[in-house]
N, C-alpha and C positions, 0 to 999 in steps of 0.2 A: 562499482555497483554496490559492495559493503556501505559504504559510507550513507547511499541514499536510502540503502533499503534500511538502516537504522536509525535515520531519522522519519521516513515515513511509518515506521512500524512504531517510532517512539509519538509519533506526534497521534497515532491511532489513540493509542492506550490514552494518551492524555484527554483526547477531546471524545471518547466514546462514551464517558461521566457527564458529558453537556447534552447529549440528545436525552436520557433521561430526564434530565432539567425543564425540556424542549415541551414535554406534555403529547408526545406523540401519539397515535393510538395504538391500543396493546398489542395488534397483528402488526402494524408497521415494527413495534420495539422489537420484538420477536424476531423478525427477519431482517432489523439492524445488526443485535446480536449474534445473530446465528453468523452474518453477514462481517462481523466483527470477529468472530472466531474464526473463520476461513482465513480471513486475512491473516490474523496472528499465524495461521498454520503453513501459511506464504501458498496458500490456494486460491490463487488470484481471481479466475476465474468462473470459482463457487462464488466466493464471495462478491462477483461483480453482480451475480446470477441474484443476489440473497440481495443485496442492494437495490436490486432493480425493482425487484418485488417490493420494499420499503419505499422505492422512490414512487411506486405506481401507487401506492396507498396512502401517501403522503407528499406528495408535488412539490408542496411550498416549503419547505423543509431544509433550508440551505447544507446544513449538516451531512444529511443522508448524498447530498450530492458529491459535495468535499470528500467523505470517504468512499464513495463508486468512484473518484476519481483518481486520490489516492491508488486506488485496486487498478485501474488500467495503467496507470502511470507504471506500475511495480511490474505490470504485464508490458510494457513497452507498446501499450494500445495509445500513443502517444496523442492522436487529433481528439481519440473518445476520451483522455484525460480535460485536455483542454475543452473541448466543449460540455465537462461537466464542469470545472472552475470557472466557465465564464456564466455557467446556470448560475452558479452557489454567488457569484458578482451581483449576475442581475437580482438575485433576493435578497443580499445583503454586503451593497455596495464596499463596506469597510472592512472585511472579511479577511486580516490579514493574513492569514496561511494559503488560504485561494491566493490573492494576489503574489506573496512570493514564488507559490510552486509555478503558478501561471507563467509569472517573468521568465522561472527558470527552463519551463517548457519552451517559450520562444525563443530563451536565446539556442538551444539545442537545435530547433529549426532553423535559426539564425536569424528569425528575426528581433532583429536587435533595439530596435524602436521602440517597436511593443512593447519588450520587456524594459525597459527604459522608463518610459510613462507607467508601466505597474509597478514597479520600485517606486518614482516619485510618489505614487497614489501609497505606496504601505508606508513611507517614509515618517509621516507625522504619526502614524498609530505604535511608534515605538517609541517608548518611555523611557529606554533603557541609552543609556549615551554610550555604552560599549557596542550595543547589538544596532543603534543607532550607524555608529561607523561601517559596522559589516554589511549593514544594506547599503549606506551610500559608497562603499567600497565594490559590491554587486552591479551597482547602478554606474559608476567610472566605467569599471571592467566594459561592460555592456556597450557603452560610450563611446570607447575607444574602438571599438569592434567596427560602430556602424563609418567613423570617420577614415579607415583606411579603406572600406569596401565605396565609400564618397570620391575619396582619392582617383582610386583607381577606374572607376567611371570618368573623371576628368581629365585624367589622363588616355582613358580611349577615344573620349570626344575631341582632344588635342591634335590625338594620332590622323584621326577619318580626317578633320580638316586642315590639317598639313599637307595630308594626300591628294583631296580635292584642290587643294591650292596647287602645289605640285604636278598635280594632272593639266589645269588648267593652264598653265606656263610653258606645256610643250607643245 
């Protein structure tokens, strides 16, 4: 849990400088902020409440959704994360922080597809040929995941029709 909650808490601080940037209106900044100190204070749930209100004031706003998702995420509001990263997708399809946490949400549900295809989708928005490897190292993981749960379906479909076969012979 350390580990996640110090990267979302670090990836806050970094991008809470971009909604500024954004032009939002000054009651939506307001309840970004406020909404951005909850979080700092691991007050999940203030801050989901502070976001909400930012999100109602400002819809199109991919930002504001990314960190309400963020906040449920940290709360283990796990579908309300994900259906806010796929908000923050639909406004800003190249979005790669939505698209990693998103992967990383599915693969925790298990679905491992999913997060599969959003690794390929963040793949080319990284620059970096180190952090390049860590996603498509993410994206293996993933990989390998959906092709033994494959396996093992073909092997139960093996099973049933051995037995039918077998039923039928006696």
């Amino acid at each position: 849990m350390l580990p996640r909650a110090l990267l979302v808490i670090a990836w806050i601080v970094v991008s809470a400088t971009t909604v500024v940037a954004q032009g939002i209106g000054s009651k939506a900044k307001e309840y970004f902020r406020a909404g951005y100190m909850a979080s700092m204070a691991r007050e999940w749930d203030s801050a989901v409440s502070l976001f909400t209100k930012a999100v109602e004031l400002d819809p199109v706003n991919p930002e504001v959704y990314l960190q309400r998702a963020a906040c449920f995420q940290m709360a283990d509001r796990i579908d309300e994360a994900i259906a806010d990263y796929e908000k923050t997708l639909a406004l800003k399809p190249d979005y790669y922080l939505a698209l990693e946490y998103l992967a990383k949400l599915y693969e925790i549900k298990g679905e491992y597809e999913k997060a599969v295809n959003l690794y390929a989708r963040a793949l080319p928005l990284v620059s970096d040929s180190k952090w390049r490897s860590v996603v498509k190292w993410w994206m293996s993981q993933a990989q390998s995941r959906i092709q033994p749960a494959r396996h093992k379906d073909d092997n139960a479909v093996e099973r049933v029709r051995r037995s039918r076969t077998n039923d039928s012979r006696r």
